[in-house]
N, C-alpha and C positions, 0 to 999 in steps of 0.2 A: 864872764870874761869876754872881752874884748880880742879880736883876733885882727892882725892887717897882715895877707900874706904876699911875699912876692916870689912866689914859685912861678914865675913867667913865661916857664917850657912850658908849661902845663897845655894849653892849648895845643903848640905845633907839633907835641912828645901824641896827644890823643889821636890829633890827626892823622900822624904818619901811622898810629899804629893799628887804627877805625876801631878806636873808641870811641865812644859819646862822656861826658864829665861826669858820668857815674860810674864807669868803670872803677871794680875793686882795684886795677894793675893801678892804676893812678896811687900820685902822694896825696892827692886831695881831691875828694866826690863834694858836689853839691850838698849831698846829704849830711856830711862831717858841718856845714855851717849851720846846722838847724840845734846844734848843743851849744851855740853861744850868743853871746843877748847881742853883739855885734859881727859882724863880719868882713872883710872886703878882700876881695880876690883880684890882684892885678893880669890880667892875660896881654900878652905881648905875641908880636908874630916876629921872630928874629927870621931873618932872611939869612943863610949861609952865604960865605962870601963868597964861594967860587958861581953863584948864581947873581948875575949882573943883566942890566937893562932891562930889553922888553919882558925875560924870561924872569924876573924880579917880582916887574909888576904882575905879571900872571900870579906866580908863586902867594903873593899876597893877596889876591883878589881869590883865589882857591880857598886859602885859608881864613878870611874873611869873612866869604860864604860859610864855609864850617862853623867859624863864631854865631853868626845871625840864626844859621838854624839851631844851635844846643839853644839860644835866647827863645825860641818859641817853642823846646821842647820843655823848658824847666819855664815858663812861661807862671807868673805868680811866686818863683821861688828864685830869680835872675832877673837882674838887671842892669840894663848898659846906664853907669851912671852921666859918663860921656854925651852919650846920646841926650841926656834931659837939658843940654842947655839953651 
């Protein structure tokens, strides 16, 4: 089976709660893709609205960072597809 998921919180739901993407609490671990012959996992960083401007961009450049490092912890089992072009 083929899987395209867009559970999008997933990223900033881990962060707030210092999980890494293997977290059981999670709706979806890294390791749930490893039972299907395709995969793809969308991650979004939604910014709440009452956080504007320079405090925005911080906000996103924290979470960011969060994304790049789970990339070199699952490192062979992740990848930013984004990133290949």
């Amino acid at each position: 089976m083929r899987v395209f998921d867009l559970h999008c919180d997933t990223l900033t739901t881990c962060k707030r709660k210092g999980w890494d993407l293997e977290n059981e609490g999670s709706h979806l671990r890294l390791s749930d893709a490893e039972g299907y012959d395709a995969y793809i996992q969308l991650y979004a960083i939604f910014i709440p609205d009452e956080i504007r401007g320079e405090r925005a961009g911080q906000y996103f450049s924290i979470h960011h960072l969060y994304y790049r490092r789970q990339l070199e912890q699952a490192a062979g089992r992740m990848a930013d597809i984004a990133a290949r072009r």
